[in-house]
Structure formats: C-alpha cells, structure tokens
C-alpha positions as CSV (number, residue, x, y, z in Angstrom):
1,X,0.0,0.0,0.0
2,X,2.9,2.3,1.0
3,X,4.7,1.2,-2.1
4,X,1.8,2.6,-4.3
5,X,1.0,5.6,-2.1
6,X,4.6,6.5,-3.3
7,X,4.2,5.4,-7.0
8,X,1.5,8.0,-7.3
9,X,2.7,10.7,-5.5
10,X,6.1,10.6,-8.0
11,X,3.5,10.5,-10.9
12,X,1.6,13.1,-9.0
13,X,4.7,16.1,-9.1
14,X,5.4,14.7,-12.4
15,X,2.0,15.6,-14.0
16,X,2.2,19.0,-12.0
17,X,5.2,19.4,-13.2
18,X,4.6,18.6,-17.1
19,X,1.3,21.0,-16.8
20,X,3.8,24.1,-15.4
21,X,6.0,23.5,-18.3
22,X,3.1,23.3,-20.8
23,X,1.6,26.3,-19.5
24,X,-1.3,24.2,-18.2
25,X,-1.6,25.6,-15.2
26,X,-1.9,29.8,-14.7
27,X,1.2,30.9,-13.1
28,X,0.0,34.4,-11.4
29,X,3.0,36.4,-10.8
30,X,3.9,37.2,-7.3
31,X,3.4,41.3,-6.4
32,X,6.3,42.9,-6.1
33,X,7.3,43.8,-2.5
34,X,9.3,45.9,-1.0
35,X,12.7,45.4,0.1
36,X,13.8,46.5,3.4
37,X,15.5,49.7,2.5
38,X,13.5,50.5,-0.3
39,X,11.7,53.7,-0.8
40,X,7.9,53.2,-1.1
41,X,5.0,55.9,-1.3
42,X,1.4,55.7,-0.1
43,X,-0.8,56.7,-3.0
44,X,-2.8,60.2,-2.0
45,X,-6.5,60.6,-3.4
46,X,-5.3,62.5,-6.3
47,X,-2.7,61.3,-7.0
48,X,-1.2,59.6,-10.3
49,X,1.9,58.0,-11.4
50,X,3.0,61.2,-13.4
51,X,2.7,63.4,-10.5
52,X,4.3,60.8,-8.0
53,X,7.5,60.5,-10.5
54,X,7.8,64.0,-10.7
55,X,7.8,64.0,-6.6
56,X,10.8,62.2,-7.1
57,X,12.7,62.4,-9.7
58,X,11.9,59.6,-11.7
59,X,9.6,58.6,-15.1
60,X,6.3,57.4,-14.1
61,X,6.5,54.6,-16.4
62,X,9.2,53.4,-14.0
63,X,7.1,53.1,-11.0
64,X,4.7,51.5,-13.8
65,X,7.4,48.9,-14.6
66,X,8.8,48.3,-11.0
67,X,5.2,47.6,-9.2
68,X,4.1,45.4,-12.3
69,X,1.4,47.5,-12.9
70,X,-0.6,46.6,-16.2
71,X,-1.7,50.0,-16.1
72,X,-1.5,53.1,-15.1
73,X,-4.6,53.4,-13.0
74,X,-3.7,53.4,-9.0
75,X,-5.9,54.1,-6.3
76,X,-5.4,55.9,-2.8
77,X,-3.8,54.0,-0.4
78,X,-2.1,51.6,-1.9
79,X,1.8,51.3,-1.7
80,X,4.0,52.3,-4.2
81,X,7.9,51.0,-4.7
82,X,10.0,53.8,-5.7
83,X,12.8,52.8,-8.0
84,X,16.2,52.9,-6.5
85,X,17.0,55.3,-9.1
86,X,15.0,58.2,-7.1
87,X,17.3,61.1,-5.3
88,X,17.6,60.8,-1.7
89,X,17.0,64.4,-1.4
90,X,13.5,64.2,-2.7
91,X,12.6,61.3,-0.6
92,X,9.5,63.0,1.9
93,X,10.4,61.9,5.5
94,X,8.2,59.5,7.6
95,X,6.4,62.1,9.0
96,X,5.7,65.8,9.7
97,X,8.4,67.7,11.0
98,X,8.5,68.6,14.5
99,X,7.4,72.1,14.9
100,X,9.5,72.5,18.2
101,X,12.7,71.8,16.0
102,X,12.3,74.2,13.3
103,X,14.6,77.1,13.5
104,X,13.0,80.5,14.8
105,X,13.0,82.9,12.3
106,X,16.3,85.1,12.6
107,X,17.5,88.0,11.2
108,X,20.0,86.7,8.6
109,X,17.3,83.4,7.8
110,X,13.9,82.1,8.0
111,X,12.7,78.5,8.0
112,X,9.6,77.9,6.3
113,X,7.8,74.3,6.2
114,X,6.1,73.3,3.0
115,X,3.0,72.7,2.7
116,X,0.7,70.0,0.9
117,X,0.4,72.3,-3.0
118,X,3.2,74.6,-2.2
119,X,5.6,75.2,-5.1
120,X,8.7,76.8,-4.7
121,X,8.2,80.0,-6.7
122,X,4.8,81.1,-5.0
123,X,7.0,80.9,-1.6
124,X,9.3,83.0,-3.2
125,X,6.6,85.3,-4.3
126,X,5.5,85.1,-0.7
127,X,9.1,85.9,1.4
128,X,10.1,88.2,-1.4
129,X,13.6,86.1,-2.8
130,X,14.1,84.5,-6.4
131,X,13.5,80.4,-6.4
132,X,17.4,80.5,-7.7
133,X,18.4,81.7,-4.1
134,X,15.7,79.4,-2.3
135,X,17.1,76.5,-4.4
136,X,20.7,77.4,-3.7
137,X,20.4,77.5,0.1
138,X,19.0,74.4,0.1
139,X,21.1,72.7,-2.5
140,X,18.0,71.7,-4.3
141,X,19.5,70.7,-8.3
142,X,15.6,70.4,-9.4
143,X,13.4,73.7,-8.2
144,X,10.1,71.9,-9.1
145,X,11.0,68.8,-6.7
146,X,9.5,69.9,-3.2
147,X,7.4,67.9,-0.9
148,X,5.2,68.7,2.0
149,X,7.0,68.7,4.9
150,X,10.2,69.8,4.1
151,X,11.9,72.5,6.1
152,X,13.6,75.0,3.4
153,X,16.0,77.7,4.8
154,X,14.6,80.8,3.3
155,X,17.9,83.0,2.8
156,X,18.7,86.5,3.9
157,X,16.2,89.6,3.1
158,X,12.8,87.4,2.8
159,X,10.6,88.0,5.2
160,X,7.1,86.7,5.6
161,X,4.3,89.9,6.2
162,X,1.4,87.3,5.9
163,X,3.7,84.6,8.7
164,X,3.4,86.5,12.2
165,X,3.7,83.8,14.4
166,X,6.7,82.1,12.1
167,X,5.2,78.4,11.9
168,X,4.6,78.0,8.1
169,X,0.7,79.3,7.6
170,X,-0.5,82.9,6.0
171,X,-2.4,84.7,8.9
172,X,-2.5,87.8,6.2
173,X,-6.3,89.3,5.5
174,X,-7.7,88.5,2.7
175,X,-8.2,92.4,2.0
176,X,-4.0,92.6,1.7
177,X,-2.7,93.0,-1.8
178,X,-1.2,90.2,-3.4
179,X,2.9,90.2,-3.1
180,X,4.8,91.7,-5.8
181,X,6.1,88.6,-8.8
182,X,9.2,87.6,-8.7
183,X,11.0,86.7,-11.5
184,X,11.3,88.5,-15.2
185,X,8.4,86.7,-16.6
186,X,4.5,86.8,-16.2
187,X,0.9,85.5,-17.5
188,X,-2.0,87.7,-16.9
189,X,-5.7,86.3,-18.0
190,X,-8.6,88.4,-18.1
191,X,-11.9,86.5,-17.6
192,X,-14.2,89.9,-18.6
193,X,-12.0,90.4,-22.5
194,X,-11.2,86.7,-23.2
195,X,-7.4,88.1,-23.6
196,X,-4.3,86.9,-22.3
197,X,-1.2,89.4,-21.6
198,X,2.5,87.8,-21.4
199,X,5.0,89.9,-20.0
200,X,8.6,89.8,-19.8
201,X,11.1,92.0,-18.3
202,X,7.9,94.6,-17.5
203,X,7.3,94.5,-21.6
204,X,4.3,92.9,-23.2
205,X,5.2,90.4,-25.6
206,X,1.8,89.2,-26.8
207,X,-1.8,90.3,-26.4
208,X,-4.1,87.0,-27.3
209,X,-7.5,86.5,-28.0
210,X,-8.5,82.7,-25.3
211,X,-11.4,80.8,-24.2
212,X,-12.0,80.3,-21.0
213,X,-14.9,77.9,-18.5
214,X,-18.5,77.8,-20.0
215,X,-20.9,78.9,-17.3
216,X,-21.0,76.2,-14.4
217,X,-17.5,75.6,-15.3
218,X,-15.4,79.1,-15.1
219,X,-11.9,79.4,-14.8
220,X,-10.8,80.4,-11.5
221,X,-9.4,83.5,-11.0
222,X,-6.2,83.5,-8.7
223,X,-2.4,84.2,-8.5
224,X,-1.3,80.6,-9.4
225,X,2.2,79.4,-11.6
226,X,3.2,77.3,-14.0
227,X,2.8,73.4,-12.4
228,X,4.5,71.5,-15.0
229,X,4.9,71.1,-19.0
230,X,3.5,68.3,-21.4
231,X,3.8,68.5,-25.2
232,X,0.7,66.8,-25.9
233,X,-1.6,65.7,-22.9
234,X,-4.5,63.1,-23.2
235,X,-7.9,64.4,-20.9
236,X,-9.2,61.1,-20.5
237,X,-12.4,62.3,-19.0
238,X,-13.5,64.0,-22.6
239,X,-11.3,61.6,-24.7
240,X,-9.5,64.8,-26.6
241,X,-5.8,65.5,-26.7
242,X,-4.6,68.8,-25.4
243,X,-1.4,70.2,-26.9
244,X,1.4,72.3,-25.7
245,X,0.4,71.6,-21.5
246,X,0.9,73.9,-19.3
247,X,-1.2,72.8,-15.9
248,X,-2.0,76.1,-13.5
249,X,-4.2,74.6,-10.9
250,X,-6.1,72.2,-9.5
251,X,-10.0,71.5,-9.5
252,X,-10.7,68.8,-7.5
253,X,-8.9,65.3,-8.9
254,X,-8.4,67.1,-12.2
255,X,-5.5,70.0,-13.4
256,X,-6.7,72.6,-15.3
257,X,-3.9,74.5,-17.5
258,X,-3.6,76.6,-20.7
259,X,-3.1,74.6,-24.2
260,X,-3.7,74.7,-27.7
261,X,-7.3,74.0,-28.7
262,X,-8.1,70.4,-28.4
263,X,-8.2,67.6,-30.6
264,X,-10.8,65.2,-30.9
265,X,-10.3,61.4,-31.7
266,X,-11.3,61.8,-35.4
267,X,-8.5,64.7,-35.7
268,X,-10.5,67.6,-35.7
269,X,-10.0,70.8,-33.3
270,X,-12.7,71.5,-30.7
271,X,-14.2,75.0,-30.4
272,X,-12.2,76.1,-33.5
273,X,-13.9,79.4,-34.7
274,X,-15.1,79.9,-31.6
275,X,-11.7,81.7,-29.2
276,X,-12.7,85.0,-27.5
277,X,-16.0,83.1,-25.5
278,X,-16.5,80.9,-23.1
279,X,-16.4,77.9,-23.8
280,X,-14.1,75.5,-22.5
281,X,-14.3,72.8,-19.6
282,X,-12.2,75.6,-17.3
283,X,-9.0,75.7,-19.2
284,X,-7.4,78.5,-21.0
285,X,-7.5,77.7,-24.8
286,X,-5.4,79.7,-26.9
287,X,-4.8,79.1,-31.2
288,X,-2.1,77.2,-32.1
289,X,0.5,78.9,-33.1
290,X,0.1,80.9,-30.1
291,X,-0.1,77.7,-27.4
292,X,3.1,76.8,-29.2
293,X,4.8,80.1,-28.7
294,X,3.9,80.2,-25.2
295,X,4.9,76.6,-24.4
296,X,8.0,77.1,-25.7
297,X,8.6,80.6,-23.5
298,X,6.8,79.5,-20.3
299,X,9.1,78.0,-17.6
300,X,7.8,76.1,-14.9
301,X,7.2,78.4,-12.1
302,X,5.9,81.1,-14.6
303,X,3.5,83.4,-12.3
304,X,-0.1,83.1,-13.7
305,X,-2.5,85.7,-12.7
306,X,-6.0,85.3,-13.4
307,X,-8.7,88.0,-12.9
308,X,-12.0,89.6,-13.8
C-alpha cells in the first residue's frame, strides 16, 4: 500500500510538473514587495503616477514597470515602490516635522515648512527672494522637486508679512494685496476680455484672444504658476488631446492648464472658430501657433494671474 501511495505521488509532481512547463496551469506572478531599505510611497487621493515621478525624480513609467502595474490606474492607499534610481534628497520623511525643531525665524534666515500644493516660486513670491536663491540655500538641483513637509532655509532679506507667528501658515487678511512677482516673466488672463497678456522683463510680448470655463465651469481667478509642461496631454475624461500643456491649478482630482485647442479622436479641433467666448471645460484655450509660442517661452514656475 505504501509502495503505491509512493508510485503515485512521484506521478503526481510529475504531471504538475509537465502542466507548469506546458503552461497548463496559470502561473500568477507574485506582487512585487518591498525590500527592506526601499523607498515606497502611499498613493494620495489624487494622485497619479505622473505626479508621483515628478515628486521624485523619476519617469512614471518606471514606478509602472517596478510595481508590475498593467496599467497606469492606482488608487489611494495603496503602496507604491519607488525605483532605487530616485534622489535621496527628494525622498519625503516619515512624518511631519517637528514644529519644536524648526529654526526661529532670525535676522540673517527664516525656516519655512512646505506645505501639501506649495511650489517653490509662490514661496518666493511670498518671502520676497528668487526660487534661484531658495534653491541654492538648500542645495536643491531640481526647483520643481518639493514635498510637504520639508523644512527649506529661506535665505537673507525674505521676510514673511502674511507669517506672524513664524510656523509656516499665511495669517495675512484677505483684503491685503497680493505680493509683488518675482521673476522676469508673467501671464495675466482676463476673464471679462477673453485676452491673455505675457510679459517679460515689465514688456508685453503678446496680447491674445482665449477661451475660458463655459458657465458652471469658469476658470478660477487666482495668483497661481506654471505646475508643469506636457507636449501633448491626453484628458481622458472627454477623450481629446490637449497640446502644448501647461497645468496652473487644481480643481478637485483634475488639473486645469492653458493649451492649444483640443483635438478630438477623429483629428479635428474643438471649439475652432469659436476663441474670445466661453467655452471651455475651465482651461485656458489659446490658437495654435500661439499655445506653441507660449509653451516654448513658459518655464515652470511662470506666475499666472488670473482676474476679472
């Protein structure tokens, strides 16, 4: 009995093993975990890969490739591996900063702590110093790399007016007037004329005719900046392509920027013939030619001003 008991288990592996090799069997690749030192981020609701690889440093499709993800959907909460790749210096800590260890303002420095949608040239904007000086006090090689929580040495001569009690948060009125722009270039958008104004060195370059939000879906008027730049990005939401990207802000889970007029899946260009009224889904829409011009100007961390 014990003789046979073995017989068939040998046959047993055998068959299991002839039906692996065959391809008989699914074979579900294990998920990938992370190693012990490995850096790994908590998706935010939010969130997507693009944003997550320019948090540190690395291509999304990376973070794609190293978490085996068949696609680029993710969803908050789940863990992401960080390819090794990533600069230490944009790694966020474990946690918040503790507020009894940040440096009291002085008179040669400040210390300011980021916050969650801060960007490096609105807290220049805000202390009054260039993003080149905030970026060289704090050895930072990429300017558009920042994460909330990160204490950045603000250097000598900025001084926060809306910051009275030093820990990081604007206690200015809402009746004070904006702070001045820093920088040699700016974007002004004017909801009431459909025009756009670009400025450099206090000199208007261009004076466009845009489209902005249809009703129930206006632009948002604000002091915001130049987020980041895509040559041609996909809104998946309306299935349309939107060339020459140049994301401002955010509504909600979606970025809202200023691009070229869109194109549709069979080629052609939504709301041609129709610039100078409202229209849009709460971007800026400018021709093309002129998205092109601007694209190829517009830094990230361009001031954007938008107003009535």
């Amino acid at each position: 009995m014990s003789s046979c008991f073995r017989r068939l288990a040998r046959l047993g592996w055998a068959a299991l093993a002839l039906a692996l090799l065959l391809g008989g069997l699914p074979v579900r690749p294990a998920a990938a975990q992370p190693a012990r030192d490995q850096i790994t981020h908590t998706v935010q609701a939010g969130e997507n890969l693009y944003r997550i690889g320019l948090r540190y440093g690395v291509s999304w499709t990376d973070i794609l490739e190293a978490n085996h993800l068949a696609s680029s959907a993710i969803f908050a909460g789940q863990v992401l591996i960080i390819p090794a790749h990533a600069s230490v210096s944009d790694v966020p800590p474990a946690g918040p900063p503790d507020p009894g260890q940040t440096p009291a303002p002085s008179g040669s420095r400040t210390t300011y702590v980021v916050q969650p949608g801060d960007i490096l040239a609105r807290i220049a904007q805000r202390y009054g110093v260039t993003v080149s000086q905030i970026a060289a006090a704090n050895s930072i090689a990429n300017p558009s790399l920042i994460f909330a929580g990160q204490a950045l040495i603000i250097p000598a001569g900025g001084s926060d007016a809306g910051d009275s009690n030093g820990d990081g948060t604007d206690n200015s009125s809402p009746n004070d007037p904006p702070p001045p722009l820093i920088g040699n270039r700016e974007i002004r958008v004017n909801l009431s004329l459909q025009r756009m104004y670009v400025y450099q060195d206090g000199a208007l370059l261009w004076d466009w005719v845009v489209s902005t939000g249809e009703p129930g879906r206006e632009t948002v008027p604000g002091n915001f900046s130049v987020l980041n730049k895509i040559p041609n990005a996909y809104g998946a939401t309306w299935d349309l392509w939107m060339p020459n990207w140049l994301g401002i802000y955010w509504a909600g889970s979606l970025q809202n920027g200023i691009h070229a007029l869109p194109i549709l899946s069979d080629g052609s260009r939504l709301w041609a013939g129709l610039l100078g009224q409202r229209v849009s889904f709460g971007c800026v829409i400018l021709g093309i030619a002129e998205a092109q011009t601007l694209y190829d100007w517009a830094e990230v961390g361009t001031p954007v001003n938008i107003s009535y």
